[in-house]
C-alpha positions in Angstrom: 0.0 0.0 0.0 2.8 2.4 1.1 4.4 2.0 -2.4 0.8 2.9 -4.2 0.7 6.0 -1.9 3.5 7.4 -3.7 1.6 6.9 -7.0 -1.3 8.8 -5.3 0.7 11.5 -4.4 2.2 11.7 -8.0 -1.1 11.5 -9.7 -2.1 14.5 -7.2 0.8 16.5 -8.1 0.1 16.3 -11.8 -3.6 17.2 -10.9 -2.7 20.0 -9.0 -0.8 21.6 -12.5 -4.1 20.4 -14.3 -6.1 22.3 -12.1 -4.1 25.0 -12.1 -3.3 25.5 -15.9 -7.4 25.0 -16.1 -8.0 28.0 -13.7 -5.5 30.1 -16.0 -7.3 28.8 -19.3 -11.0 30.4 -17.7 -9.0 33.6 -17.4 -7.7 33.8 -20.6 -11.3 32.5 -22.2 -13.3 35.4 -20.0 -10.8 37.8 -18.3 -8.2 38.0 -20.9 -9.8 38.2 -23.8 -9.2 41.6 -25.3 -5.9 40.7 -25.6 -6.8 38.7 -28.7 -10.5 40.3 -29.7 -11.7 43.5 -30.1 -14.2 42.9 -26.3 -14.9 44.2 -23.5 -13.7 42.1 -20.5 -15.1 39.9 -18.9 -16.6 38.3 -21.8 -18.6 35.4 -21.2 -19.1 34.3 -24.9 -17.3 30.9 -24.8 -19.5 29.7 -22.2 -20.9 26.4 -23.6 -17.8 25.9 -26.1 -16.2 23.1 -25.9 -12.7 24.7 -24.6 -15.3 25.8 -21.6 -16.3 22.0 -21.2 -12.6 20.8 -21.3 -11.8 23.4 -18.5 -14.5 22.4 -16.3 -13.8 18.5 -16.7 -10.3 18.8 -15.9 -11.2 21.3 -12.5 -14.0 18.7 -11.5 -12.4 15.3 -12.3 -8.9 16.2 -12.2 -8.4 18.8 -10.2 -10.8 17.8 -7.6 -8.7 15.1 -6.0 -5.1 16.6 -5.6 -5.2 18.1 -2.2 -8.1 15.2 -1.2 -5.3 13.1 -1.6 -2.5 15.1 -0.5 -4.1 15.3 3.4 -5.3 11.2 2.7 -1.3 10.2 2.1 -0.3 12.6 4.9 -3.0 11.2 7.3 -1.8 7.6 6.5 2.0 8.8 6.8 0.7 10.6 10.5 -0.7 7.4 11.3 2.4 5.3 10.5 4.9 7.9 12.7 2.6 7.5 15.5 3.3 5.2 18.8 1.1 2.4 20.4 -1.4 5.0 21.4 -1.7 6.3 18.5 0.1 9.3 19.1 2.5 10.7 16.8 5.6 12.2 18.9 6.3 15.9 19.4 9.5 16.0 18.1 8.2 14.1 14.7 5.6 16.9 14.8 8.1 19.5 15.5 10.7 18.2 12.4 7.6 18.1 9.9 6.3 21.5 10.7 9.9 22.9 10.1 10.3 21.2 7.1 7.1 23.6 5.7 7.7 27.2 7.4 10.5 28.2 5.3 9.5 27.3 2.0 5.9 28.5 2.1 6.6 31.4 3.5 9.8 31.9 0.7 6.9 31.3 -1.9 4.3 32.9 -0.6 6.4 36.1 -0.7 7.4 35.0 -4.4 3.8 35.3 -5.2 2.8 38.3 -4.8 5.7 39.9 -5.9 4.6 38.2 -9.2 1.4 39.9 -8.5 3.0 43.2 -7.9 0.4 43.1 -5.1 0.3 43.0 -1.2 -1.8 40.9 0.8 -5.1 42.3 2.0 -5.1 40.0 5.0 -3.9 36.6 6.6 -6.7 34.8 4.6 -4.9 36.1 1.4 -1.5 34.8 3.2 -3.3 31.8 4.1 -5.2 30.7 1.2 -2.6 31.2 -0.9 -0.2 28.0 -0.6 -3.7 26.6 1.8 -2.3 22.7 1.8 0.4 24.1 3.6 -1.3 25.5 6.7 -3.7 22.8 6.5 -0.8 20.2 7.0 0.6 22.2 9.7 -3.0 22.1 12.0 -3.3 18.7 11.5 0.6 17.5 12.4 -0.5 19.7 16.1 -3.8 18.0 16.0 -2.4 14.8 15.4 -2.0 13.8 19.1 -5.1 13.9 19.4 -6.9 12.9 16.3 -4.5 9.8 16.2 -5.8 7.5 19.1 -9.7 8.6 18.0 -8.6 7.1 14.4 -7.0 4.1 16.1 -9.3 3.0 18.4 -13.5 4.5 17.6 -12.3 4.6 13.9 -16.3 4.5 12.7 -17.0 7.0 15.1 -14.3 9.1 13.9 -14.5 9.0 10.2 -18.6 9.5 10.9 -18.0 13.0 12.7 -15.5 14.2 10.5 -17.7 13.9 7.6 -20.4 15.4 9.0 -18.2 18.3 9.8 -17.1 18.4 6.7 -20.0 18.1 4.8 -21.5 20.5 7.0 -19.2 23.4 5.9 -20.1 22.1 2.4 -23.0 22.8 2.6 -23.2 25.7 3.8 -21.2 26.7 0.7 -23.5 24.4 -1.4 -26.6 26.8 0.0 -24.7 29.9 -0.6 -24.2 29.0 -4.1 -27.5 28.6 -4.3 -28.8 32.2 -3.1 -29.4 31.2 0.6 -27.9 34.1 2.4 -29.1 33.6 6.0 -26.7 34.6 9.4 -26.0 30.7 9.9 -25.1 30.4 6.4 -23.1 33.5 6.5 -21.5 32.4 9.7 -20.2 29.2 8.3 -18.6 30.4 5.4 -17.0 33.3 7.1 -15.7 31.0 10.0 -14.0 28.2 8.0 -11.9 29.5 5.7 -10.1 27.4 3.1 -7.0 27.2 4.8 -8.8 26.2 8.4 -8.9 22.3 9.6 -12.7 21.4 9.3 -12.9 21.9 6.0 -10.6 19.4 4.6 -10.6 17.2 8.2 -12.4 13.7 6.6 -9.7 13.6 3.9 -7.2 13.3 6.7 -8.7 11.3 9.3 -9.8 8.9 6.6 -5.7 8.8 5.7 -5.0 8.4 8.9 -7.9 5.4 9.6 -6.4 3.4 7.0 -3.0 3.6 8.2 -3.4 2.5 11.9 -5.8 -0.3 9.8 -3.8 -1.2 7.0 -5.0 -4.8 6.7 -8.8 -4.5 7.1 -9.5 -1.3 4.7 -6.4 -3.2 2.5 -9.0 -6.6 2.2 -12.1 -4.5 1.9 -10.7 -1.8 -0.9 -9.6 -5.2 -2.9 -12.8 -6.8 -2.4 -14.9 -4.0 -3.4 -12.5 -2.3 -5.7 -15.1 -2.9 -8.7 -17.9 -1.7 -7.2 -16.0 1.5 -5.8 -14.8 2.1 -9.8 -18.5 2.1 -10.3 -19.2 4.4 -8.0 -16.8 6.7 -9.4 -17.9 6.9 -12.7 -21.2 7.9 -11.3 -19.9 10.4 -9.2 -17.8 11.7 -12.2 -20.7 11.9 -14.2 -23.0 13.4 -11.1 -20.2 16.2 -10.7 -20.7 17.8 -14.2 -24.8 17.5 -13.8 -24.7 18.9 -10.2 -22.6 21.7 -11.3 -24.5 22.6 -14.8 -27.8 22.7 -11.9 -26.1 24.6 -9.4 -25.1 26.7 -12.3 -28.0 27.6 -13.6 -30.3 27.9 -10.7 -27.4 30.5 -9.2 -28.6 32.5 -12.0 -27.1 34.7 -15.1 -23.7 35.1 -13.0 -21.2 32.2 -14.2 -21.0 30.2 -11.0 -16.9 30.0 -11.5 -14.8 27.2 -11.2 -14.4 26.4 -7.5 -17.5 25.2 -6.1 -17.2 22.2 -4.1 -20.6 19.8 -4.8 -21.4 16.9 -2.8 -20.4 14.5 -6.0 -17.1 16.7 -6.7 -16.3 15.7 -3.1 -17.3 11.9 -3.3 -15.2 11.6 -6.8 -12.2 12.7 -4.9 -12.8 10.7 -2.2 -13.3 7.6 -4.2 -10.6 8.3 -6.6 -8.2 7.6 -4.1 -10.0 4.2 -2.8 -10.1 3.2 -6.1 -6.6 3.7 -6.8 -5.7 1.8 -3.3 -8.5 -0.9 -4.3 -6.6 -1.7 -7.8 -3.2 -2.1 -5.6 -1.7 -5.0 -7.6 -2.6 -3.5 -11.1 0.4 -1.8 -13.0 -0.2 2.0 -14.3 1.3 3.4 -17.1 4.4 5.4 -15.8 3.9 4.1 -12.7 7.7 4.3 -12.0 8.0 8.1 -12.9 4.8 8.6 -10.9 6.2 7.4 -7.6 8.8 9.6 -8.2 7.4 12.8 -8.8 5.6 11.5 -5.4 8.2 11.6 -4.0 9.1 15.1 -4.9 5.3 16.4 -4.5 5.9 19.3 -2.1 7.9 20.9 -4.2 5.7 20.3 -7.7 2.8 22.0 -5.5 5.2 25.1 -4.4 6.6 25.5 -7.4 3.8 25.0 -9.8 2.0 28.4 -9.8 4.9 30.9 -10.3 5.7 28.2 -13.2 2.0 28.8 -14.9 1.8 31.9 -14.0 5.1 33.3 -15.6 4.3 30.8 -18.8 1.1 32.4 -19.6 2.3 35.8 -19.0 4.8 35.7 -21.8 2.1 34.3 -23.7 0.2 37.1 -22.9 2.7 39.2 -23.9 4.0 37.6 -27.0 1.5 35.3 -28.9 -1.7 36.6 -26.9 -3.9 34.9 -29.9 -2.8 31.7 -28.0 -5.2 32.2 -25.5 -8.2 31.4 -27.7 -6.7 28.5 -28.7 -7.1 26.4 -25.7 -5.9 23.3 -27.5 -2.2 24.9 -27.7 -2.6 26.9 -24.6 -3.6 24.6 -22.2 -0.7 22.0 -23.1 2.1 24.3 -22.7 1.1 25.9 -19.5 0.3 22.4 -18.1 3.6 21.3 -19.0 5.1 24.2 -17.4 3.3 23.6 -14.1 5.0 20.1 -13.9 8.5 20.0 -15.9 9.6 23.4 -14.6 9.3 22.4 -10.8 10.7 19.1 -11.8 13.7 20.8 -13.6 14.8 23.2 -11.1 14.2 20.1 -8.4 16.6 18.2 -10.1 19.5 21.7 -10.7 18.5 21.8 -6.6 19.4 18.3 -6.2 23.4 19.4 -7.8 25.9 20.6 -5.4 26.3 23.8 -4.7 22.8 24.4 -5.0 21.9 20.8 -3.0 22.2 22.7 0.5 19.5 25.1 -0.3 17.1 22.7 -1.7 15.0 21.9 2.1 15.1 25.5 2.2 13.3 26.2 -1.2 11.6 23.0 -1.3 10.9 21.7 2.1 
């Protein structure tokens, strides 16, 4: 299981460049687009095209389970540092969280110099690099999440999801015009970057590592029924987001919302994945590696799309209506360039400064 992990974790961190390189292909198709035609901006014309219907695939089927499975390995990796009690030590803790301070905070900083902006507030400082902080709550929490997963596991997983899908929906319902205080409350108290909102993906991570064996049997036994599932959930995900879509009215919903089958594909990606253990995936080898490396492709990734697509911008803007030769080249960036500057990191003199840069 440990060794399919790392293919998790590099199937998320090529997700993560997908999602990203789709979020920059929606600016260039609405935000962007007087650059190449004589509009006014935004200009929501390509709605419905089929550029528009590649974007929001790869946001709600790939995109959607990159940092889902992120906190799921990190849980199971929590769970596997832990002692007899369940417990991982403070001085594990302590090394992990260091490992993260100095390099989101070096990128962070990176960022909005991009963005020749400042940050309006610690939810833009936050959200920005938002796995990061995430991690970091749940590496303190751990001592105490960890015997709850190890010993009243059902319970567990049960109340996390519920808190979870609780600030969901409370999202869902604000999507949706529902704008009353408790609505309000919820979305304004859990932030992206704050523990409840992300908590099942890591106590279910962290349930199947203190119970490697039974979830192992089950995930195998049920591993067709589970692919099933999420080829229903990837198909409920498009038609729950065209509804929620169109009853939020004329105003494009966007690309972020988080549905209740967006969630359940991301959660059942992973399953799957761990259900078809003993089946071989193409590149399975260079996978596990960039798992390996995944911190860094997440850092890294942004500033890499970001500076790609401004030269386009600034060069060949009629590339942004072409989504089928856009999209490929900022993608590409997202990965290879974090992957090339990981590997001039890995060369001495530079190697010192690589935990620095890239945790």
């Amino acid at each position: 299981m440990i060794r399919r992990l790392l293919v998790l974790n590099g199937l998320a961190s090529t997700a993560v460049a997908f999602h990203h390189a789709a979020a920059y292909g929606f600016a260039a198709l609405f935000n962007w687009t007087n650059a190449y035609r004589d509009v006014a901006v935004p200009n929501y014309d390509m709605l419905g095209s089929p550029a528009y219907y590649y974007l929001l695939g790869v946001r709600l089927l790939i995109g959607s389970y990159g940092i889902p499975a992120f906190l799921l390995v990190s849980g199971f990796y929590a769970a596997f540092a832990a002692d007899s009690n369940g417990q991982m030590p403070w001085n594990i803790i302590s090394t992990r969280v260091k490992k993260f301070i100095a390099p989101f905070l070096l990128w962070t900083v990176l960022f909005f110099v991009m963005q020749r902006s400042l940050p309006r507030g610690l939810d833009d400082i936050l959200k920005t690099y938002y796995y990061i902080p995430l991690i970091i709550q749940f590496y303190f929490l751990s001592p105490w999440l960890g015997p709850l997963a190890k010993k009243h596991w059902p319970i567990f997983l049960l109340v996390t999801f519920f808190i979870q899908f609780g600030i969901d929906a409370a999202g869902y319902l604000r999507a949706l015009g529902v704008d009353s205080l408790l609505v309000r409350t919820i979305v304004n108290l859990t932030p992206i970057w704050f523990f409840p909102t992300r908590i099942f993906f890591f106590a279910l991570g962290m349930v199947i590592g203190f119970h490697r064996k039974l979830f192992g049997n089950w995930l195998t036994r049920y591993r067709f029924a589970l692919l099933a599932a999420l080829i229903l959930f990837a198909v409920s995900s498009f038609v729950e987001y065209l509804w929620v879509d169109q009853a939020n009215g004329p105003q494009w919903l966007g690309p972020s919302f988080i549905g209740v089958f967006r969630t359940l594909y991301a959660v059942t990606f992973s399953l799957v994945l761990l259900g078809f253990e003993k089946t071989k995936l193409p590149l399975e080898k260079q996978l596990s590696d960039i798992g390996m490396v995944s911190l860094g492709i997440y850092l890294v990734n942004t500033p890499a799309i970001y500076v790609t697509s401004t030269l386009i911008y600034k060069f060949a803007p009629w590339m942004l209506g072409q989504q089928i030769l856009y999209q490929p080249i900022v993608t590409a960036a997202g990965l290879f360039i974090p992957l090339l500057l990981l590997r001039l990191f890995r060369q001495p003199p530079l190697k010192r400064f690589s935990t620095l840069i890239f945790g």
